[in-house]
C-alpha atoms as one frame of an Amber mdcrd trajectory, in Angstrom:
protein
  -6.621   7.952  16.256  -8.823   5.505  14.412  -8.753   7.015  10.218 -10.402
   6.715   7.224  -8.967   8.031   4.569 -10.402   8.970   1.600  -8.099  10.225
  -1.594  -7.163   9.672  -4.939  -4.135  11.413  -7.148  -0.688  11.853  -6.065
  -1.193  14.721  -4.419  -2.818  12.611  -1.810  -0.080  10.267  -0.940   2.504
  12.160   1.327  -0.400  12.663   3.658  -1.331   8.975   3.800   2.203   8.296
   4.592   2.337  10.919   7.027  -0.491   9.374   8.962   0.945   6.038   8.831
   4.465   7.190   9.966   2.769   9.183  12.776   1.158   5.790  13.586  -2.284
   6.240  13.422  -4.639   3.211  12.913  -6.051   3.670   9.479  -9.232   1.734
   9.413  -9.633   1.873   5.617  -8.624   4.028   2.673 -11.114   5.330   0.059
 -10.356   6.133  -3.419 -11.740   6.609  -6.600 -11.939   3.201  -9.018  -9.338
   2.161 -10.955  -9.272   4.114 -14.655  -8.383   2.763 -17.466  -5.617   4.018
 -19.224  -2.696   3.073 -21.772  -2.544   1.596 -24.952  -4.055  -1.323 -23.903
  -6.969   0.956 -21.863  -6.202  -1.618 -18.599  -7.570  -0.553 -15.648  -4.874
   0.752 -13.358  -5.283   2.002 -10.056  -5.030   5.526  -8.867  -1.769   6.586
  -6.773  -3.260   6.446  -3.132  -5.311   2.572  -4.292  -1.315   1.464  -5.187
   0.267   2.851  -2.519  -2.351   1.437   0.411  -1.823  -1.748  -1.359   1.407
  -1.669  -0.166   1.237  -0.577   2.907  -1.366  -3.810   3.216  -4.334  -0.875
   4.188  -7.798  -1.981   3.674  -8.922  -0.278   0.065 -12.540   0.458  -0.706
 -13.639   2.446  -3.640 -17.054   2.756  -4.547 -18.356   4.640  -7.382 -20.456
   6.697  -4.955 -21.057   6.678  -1.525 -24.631   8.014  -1.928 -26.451   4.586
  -1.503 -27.470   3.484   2.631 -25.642   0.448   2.205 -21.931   2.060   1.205
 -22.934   4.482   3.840 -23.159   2.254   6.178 -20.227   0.244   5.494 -18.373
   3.501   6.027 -20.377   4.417   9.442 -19.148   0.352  10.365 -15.721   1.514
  10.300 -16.268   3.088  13.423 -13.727   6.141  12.174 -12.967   8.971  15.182
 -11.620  10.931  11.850 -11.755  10.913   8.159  -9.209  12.694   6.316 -10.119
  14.091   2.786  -7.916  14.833   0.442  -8.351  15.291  -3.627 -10.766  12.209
  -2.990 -12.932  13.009  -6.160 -16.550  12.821  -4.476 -19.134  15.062  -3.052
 -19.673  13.921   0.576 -23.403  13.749   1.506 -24.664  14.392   5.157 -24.795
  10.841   6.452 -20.481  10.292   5.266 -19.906  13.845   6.738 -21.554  12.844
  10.316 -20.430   9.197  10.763 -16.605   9.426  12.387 -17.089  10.740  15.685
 -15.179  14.323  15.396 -16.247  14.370  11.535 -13.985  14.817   8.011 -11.046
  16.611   7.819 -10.223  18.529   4.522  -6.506  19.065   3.027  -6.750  22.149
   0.918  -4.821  23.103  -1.198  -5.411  27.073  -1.179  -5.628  29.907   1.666
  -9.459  29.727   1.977 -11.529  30.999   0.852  -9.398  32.033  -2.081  -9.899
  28.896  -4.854 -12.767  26.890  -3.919 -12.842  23.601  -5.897 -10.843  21.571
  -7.708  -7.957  23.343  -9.215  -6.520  25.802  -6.813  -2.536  25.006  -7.662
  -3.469  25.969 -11.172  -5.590  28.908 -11.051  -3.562  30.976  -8.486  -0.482
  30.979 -10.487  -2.790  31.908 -13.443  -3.842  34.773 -11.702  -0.395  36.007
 -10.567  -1.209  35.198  -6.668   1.569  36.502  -4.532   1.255  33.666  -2.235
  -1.141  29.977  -1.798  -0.789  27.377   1.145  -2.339  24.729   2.940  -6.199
  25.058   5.181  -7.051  21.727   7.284 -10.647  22.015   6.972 -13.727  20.622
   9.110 -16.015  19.863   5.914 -19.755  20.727   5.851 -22.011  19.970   3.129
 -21.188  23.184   0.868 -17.876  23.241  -1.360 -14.882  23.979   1.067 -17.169
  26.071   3.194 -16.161  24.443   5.698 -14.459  26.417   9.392 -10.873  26.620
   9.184  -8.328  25.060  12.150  -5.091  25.985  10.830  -3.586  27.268   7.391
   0.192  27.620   6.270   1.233  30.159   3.553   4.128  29.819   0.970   4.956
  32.379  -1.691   5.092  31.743  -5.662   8.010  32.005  -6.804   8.322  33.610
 -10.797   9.845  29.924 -11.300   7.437  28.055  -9.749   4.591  25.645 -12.028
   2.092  23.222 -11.289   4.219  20.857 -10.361   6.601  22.378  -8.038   3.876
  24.131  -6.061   1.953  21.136  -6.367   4.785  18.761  -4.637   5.796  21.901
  -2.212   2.271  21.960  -1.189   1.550  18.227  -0.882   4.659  17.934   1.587
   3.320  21.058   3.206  -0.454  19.226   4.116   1.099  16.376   5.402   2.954
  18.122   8.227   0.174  19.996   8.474  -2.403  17.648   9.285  -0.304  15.781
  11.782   0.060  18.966  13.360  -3.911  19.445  13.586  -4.567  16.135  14.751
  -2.182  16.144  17.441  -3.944  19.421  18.737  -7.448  18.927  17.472  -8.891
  19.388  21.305  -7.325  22.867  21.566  -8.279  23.830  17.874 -10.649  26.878
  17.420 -12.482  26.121  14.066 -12.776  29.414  12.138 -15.464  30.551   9.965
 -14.364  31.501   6.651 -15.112  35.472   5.824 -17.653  35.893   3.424 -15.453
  38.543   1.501 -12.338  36.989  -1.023 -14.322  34.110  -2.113 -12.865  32.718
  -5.319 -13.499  29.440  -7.269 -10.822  26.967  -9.130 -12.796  25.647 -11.545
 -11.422  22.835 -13.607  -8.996  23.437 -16.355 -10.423  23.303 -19.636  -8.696
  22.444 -22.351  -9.209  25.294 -24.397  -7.406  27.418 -21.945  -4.476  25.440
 -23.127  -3.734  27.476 -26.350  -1.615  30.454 -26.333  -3.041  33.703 -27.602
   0.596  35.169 -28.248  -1.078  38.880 -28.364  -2.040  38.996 -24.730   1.008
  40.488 -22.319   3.708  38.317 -21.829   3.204  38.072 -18.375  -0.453  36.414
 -18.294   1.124  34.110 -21.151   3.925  33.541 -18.990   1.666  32.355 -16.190
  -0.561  30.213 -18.384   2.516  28.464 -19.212   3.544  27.775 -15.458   0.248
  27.147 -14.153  -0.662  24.348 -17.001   2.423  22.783 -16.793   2.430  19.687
 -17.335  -0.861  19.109 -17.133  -2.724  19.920 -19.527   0.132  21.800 -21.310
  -0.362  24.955 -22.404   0.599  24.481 -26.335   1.416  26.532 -29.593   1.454
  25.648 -33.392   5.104  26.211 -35.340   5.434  25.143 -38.728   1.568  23.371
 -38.072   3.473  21.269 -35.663   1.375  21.375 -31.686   4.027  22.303 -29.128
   3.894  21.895 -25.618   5.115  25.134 -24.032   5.893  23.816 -19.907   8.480
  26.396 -18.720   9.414  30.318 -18.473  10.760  33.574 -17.792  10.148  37.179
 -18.864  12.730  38.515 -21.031  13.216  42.034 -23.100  12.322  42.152 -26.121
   9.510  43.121 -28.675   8.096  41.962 -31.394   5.165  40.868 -33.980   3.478
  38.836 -31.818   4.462  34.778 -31.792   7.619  36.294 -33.634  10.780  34.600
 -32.379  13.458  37.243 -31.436  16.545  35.435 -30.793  18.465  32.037 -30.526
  17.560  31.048 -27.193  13.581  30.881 -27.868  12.399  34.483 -26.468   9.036
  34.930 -28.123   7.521  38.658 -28.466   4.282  38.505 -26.921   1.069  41.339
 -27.060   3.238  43.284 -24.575   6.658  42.407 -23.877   8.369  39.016 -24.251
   9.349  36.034 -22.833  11.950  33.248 -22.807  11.040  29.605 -22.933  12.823
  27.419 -21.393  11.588  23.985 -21.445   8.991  22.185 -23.946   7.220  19.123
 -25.605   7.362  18.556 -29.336   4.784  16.129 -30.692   5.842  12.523 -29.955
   8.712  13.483 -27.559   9.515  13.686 -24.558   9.752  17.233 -22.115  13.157
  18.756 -22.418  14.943  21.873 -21.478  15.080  24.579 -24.483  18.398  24.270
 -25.292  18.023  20.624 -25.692  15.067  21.439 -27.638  16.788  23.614 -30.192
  19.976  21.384 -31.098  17.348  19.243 -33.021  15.187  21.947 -33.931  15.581
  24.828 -36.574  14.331  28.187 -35.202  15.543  31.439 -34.755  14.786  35.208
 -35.428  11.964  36.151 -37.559  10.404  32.342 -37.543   6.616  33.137 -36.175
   5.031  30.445 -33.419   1.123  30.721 -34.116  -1.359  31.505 -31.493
């Protein structure tokens, strides 16, 4: 098929090469501008805008597609598909109805649980048994959109941001070779109207830990922020970057550290750390973390 695809963040990239492998004729690639980032604040180009470059794709990417001429530029392409996904953009009408068998969504959720834009995060925030993969045919609304085929995965106690996030990536790549290759015998599925949930962005003061909640919530803050934004502590004044753990036994004060291997006695229960960020480091694993680092029972992280 003819494709224009349209994404932005790493997440995006195994799909794009997944199309390409699959040999599909990708007319042009959208993608958010280049950002500029760094000490030096240069602009640098997203992961999808790097990687098109070199698989010498065509790269467009407007600020907005909402003015007739981008539009038409886009409707010029004379697209059969357009695969979306993570592109960063609201999609009006006229982008929605130019490719002849319309836009194609990679989700990263079992819609209509976590709407939006931060569905890895929030369900293993909220302790969600399973997530997955929806290829979506997008309508105007936010991820409203009829369903042609989903793939579950469970999450795993161990599992963060960025494992899910990679698992899943991999996982929307097969999966949208899969519905391309049997788009003519696809049923498109409504969504129920029951079980809808949103994934709104992450904001940063969701980051902090409130060491008197149970230790399972904080446990899952920890794994669902990680690494991005971090969910982060104060010890000794100094910010900490909390990116990995486990429940453990234990209780405590709350914050109060119970042992030599960093288990931390939460509102109810406890829990083990197992990999951080000090200030001006890099991550490393919590025994790494504690050959340069005095703490041990009775020292107090502060919420």
């Amino acid at each position: 098929m003819r494709i224009i695809f349209m994404g932005t963040p790493e997440f995006s990239v195994p799909v794009l090469d997944a199309l390409v492998a699959a040999a599909h004729d990708i007319a042009c690639v959208y993608c958010q501008p280049p950002r500029r980032a760094g000490r030096g604040k240069k602009e640098r180009p997203s992961p999808v805008h790097a990687r098109a470059k070199a698989l010498g794709l065509l790269v467009r990417h407007p600020a907005s597609l909402r003015n007739e001429q981008a539009q038409a530029e886009f409707a010029a392409l004379n697209a059969d598909v357009a695969v979306v996904v993570a592109y960063g953009l609201i999609l009006r009408q006229p982008v929605l109805d130019a490719p002849m068998r319309g836009c194609l969504n990679v989700h990263a959720s079992l819609l209509p649980r976590w709407r939006g834009a931060a569905p890895i995060h929030r369900a293993i925030m909220a302790g969600d048994a399973e997530t997955g993969v929806c290829i979506m045919a997008m309508e105007a609304g936010l991820d409203t959109g009829p369903v042609l085929l989903r793939r579950a995965t469970p999450i795993g106690t161990d599992d963060t941001t960025a494992s899910l996030h990679n698992r899943l990536s991999e996982m929307g790549a097969a999966l949208i070779i899969e519905a391309l290759a049997r788009l003519d015998a696809l049923t498109p599925e409504p969504q129920p109207e029951t079980g809808v949930t949103y994934a709104a962005k992450i904001d940063k003061a969701e980051a902090r830990i409130d060491w008197t909640r149970p230790a399972s919530e904080i446990d899952r803050q920890i794994r669902g922020l990680s690494p991005f934004p971090g969910a982060w502590t104060l010890y000794r004044g100094e910010r900490v970057k909390l990116l990995a753990s486990q429940l453990a036994e234990g209780s405590g004060a709350p914050g109060e550290v119970l042992d030599d291997a960093l288990t931390v006695a939460c509102g109810n229960g406890a829990l083990r750390v197992t990999r951080a960020q000090r200030a001006g480091k890099g991550a490393m694993e919590a025994a790494e973390v504690l050959r340069g680092w005095e703490i041990g029972p009775g020292d107090r992280m502060e919420g």
